[in-house]
LOVONU-754462 format. One line per field, with one value per residue: residue number from 1; residue in three letters; x, y, z of N, C-alpha, C in turn. Coordinates in nm, 4 decimals, m for minus. Layout:
N
n	c(NUM	...);
res	c(ALA	...);
n.east	c(X	...);
n.north	c(Y	...);
n.up	c(Z	...);
ca.east	c(X	...);
ca.north	c(Y	...);
ca.up	c(Z	...);
c.east	c(X	...);
c.north	c(Y	...);
c.up	c(Z	...);
***
This chain:
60
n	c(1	2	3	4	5	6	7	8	9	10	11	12	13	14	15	16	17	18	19	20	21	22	23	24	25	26	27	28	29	30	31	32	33	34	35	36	37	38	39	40	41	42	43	44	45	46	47	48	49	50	51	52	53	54	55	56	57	58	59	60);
res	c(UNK	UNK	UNK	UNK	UNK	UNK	UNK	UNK	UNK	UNK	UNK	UNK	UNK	UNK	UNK	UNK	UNK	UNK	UNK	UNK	UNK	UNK	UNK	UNK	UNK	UNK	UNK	UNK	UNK	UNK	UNK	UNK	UNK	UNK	UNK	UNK	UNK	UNK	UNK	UNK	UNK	UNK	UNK	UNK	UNK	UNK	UNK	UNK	UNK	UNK	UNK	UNK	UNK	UNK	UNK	UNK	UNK	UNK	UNK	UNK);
n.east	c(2.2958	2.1055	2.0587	1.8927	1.6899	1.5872	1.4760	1.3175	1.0884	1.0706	0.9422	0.7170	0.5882	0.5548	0.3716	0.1765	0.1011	0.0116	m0.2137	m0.3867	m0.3900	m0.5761	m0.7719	m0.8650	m0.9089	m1.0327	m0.9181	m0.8295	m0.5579	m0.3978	m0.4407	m0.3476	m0.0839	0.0076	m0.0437	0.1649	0.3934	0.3591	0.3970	0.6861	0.7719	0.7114	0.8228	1.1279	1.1305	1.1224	1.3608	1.5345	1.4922	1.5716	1.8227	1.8744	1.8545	2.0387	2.2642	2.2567	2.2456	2.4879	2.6807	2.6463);
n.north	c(m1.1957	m1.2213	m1.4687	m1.5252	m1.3441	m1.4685	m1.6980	m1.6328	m1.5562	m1.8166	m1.9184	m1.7975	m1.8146	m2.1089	m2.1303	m1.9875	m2.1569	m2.3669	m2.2833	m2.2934	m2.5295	m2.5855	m2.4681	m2.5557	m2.8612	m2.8643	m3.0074	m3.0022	m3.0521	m2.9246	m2.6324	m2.6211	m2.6604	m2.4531	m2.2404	m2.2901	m2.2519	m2.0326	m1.9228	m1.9229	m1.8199	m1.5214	m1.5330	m1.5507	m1.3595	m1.1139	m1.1718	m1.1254	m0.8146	m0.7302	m0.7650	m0.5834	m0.3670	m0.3428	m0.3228	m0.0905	0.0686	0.0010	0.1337	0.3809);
n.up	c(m0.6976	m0.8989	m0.8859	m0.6918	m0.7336	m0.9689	m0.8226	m0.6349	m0.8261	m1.0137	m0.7677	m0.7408	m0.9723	m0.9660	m0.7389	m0.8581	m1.0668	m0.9021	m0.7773	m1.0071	m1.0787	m0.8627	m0.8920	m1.1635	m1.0749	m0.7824	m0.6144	m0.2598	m0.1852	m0.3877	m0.3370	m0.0531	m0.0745	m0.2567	m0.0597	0.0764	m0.0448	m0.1434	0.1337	0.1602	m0.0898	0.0017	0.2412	0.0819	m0.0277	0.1483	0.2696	0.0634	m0.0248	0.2586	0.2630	0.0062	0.1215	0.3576	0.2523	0.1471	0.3146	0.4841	0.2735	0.2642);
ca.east	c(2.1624	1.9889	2.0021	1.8083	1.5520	1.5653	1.4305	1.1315	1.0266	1.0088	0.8578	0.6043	0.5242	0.5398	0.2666	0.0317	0.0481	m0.0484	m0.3528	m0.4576	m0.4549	m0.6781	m0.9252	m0.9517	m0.9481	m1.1141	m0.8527	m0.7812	m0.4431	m0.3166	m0.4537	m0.2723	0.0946	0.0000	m0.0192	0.2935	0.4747	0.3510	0.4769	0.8078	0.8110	0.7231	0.9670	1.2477	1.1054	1.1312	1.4745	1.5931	1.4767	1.5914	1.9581	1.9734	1.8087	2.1110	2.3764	2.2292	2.2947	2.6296	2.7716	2.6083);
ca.north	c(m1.1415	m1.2549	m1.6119	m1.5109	m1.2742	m1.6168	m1.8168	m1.5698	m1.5627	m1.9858	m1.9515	m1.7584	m1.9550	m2.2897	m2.0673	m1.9470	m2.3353	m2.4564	m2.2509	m2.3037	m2.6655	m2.6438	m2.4119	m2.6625	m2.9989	m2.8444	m3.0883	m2.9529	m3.0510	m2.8418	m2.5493	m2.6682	m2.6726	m2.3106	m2.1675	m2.2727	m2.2057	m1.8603	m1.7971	m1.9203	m1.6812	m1.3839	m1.5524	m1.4752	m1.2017	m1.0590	m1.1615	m1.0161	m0.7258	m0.7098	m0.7933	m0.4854	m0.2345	m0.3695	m0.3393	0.0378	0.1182	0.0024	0.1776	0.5223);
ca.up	c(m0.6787	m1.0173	m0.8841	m0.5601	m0.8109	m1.0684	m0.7938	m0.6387	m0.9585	m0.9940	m0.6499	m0.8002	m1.0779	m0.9148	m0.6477	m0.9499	m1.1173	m0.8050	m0.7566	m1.1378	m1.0570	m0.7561	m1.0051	m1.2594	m1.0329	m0.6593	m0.5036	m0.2017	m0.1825	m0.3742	m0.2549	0.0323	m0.1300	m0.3049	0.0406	0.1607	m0.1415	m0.1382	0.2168	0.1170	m0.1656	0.0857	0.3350	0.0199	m0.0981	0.2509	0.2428	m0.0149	m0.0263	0.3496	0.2140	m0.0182	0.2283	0.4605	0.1990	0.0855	0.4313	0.5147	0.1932	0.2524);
c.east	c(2.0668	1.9836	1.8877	1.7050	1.5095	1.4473	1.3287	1.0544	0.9629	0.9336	0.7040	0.5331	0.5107	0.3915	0.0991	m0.0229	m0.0216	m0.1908	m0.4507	m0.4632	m0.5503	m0.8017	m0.9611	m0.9468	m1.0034	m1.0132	m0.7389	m0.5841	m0.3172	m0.3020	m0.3596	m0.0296	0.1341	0.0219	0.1297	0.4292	0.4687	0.4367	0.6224	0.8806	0.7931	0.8495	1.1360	1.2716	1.1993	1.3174	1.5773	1.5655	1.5746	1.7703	2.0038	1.9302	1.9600	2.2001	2.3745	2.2935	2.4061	2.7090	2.7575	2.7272);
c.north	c(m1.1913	m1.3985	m1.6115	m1.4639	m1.4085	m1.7486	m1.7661	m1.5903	m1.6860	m1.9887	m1.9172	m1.7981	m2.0804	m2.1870	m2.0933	m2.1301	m2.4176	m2.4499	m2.2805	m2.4090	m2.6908	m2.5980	m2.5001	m2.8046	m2.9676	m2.9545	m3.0047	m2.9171	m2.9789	m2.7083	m2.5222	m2.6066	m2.5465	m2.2207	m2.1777	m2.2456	m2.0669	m1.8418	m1.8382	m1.8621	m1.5852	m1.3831	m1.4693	m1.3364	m1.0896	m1.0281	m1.0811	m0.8823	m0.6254	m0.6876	m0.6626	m0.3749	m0.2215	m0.3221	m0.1521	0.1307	0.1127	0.0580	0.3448	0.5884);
c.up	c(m0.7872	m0.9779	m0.7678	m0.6744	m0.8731	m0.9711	m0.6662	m0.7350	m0.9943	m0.9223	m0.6532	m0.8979	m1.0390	m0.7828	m0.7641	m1.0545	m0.9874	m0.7475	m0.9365	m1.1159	m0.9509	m0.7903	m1.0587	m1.1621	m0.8657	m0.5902	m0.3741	m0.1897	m0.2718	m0.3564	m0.1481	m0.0209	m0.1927	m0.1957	0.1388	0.0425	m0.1599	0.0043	0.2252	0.0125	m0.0620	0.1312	0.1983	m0.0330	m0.0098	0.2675	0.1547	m0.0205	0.1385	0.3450	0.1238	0.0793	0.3473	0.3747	0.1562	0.2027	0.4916	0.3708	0.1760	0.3512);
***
Protein backbone atom coordinates (compact mmCIF):
# COMPACT_ATOMS: atom_id res chain seq x y z
CA UNK A 1 0.00 0.00 0.00
CA UNK A 2 2.76 2.78 0.63
CA UNK A 3 4.01 2.09 -2.91
CA UNK A 4 0.48 2.79 -4.42
CA UNK A 5 0.22 6.14 -1.74
CA UNK A 6 4.28 6.82 -2.94
CA UNK A 7 3.13 7.06 -6.40
CA UNK A 8 -0.33 9.38 -6.05
CA UNK A 9 1.73 11.49 -4.42
CA UNK A 10 4.56 11.66 -7.59
CA UNK A 11 1.40 11.87 -9.64
CA UNK A 12 0.67 14.83 -7.87
CA UNK A 13 3.74 16.50 -8.02
CA UNK A 14 4.63 15.68 -11.55
CA UNK A 15 0.57 17.36 -11.98
CA UNK A 16 1.46 20.66 -9.87
CA UNK A 17 5.14 20.98 -11.92
CA UNK A 18 3.32 20.75 -14.89
CA UNK A 19 0.90 23.49 -14.27
CA UNK A 20 3.79 25.79 -12.76
CA UNK A 21 5.43 25.38 -16.06
CA UNK A 22 2.48 26.42 -18.14
CA UNK A 23 2.26 29.67 -15.49
CA UNK A 24 5.62 30.74 -16.07
CA UNK A 25 6.03 29.81 -20.00
CA UNK A 26 1.87 30.10 -21.31
CA UNK A 27 2.90 27.04 -23.49
CA UNK A 28 0.01 25.35 -23.98
CA UNK A 29 1.35 22.08 -24.05
CA UNK A 30 1.81 21.64 -21.01
CA UNK A 31 -1.24 22.58 -19.72
CA UNK A 32 -2.17 19.84 -21.86
CA UNK A 33 0.02 16.98 -20.10
CA UNK A 34 -1.17 18.58 -16.48
CA UNK A 35 -4.67 17.59 -17.37
CA UNK A 36 -4.10 14.21 -18.14
CA UNK A 37 -1.80 13.60 -15.45
CA UNK A 38 -4.27 14.84 -13.05
CA UNK A 39 -6.97 12.44 -14.28
CA UNK A 40 -4.61 9.65 -13.89
CA UNK A 41 -3.98 10.69 -10.39
CA UNK A 42 -7.91 10.71 -9.70
CA UNK A 43 -8.09 7.51 -11.86
CA UNK A 44 -5.50 6.01 -8.79
CA UNK A 45 -6.68 7.83 -6.31
CA UNK A 46 -10.09 6.41 -7.11
CA UNK A 47 -8.50 3.19 -7.06
CA UNK A 48 -7.18 3.03 -4.16
CA UNK A 49 -9.19 4.24 -2.09
CA UNK A 50 -11.78 1.86 -3.84
CA UNK A 51 -9.31 -1.12 -2.84
CA UNK A 52 -9.45 -0.36 0.94
CA UNK A 53 -13.25 0.39 1.11
CA UNK A 54 -13.36 -3.30 -0.56
CA UNK A 55 -10.91 -4.85 1.81
CA UNK A 56 -12.78 -2.97 5.07
CA UNK A 57 -15.68 -4.77 3.88
CA UNK A 58 -14.71 -8.23 3.30
CA UNK A 59 -13.04 -8.38 6.84
CA UNK A 60 -16.03 -6.96 8.83
Amino acid sequence: MGFVRAFVLLLLVACALLFLLYALTGQARYKQWGLVVLQWTLLAGFGFFAVLIFQRLTTA
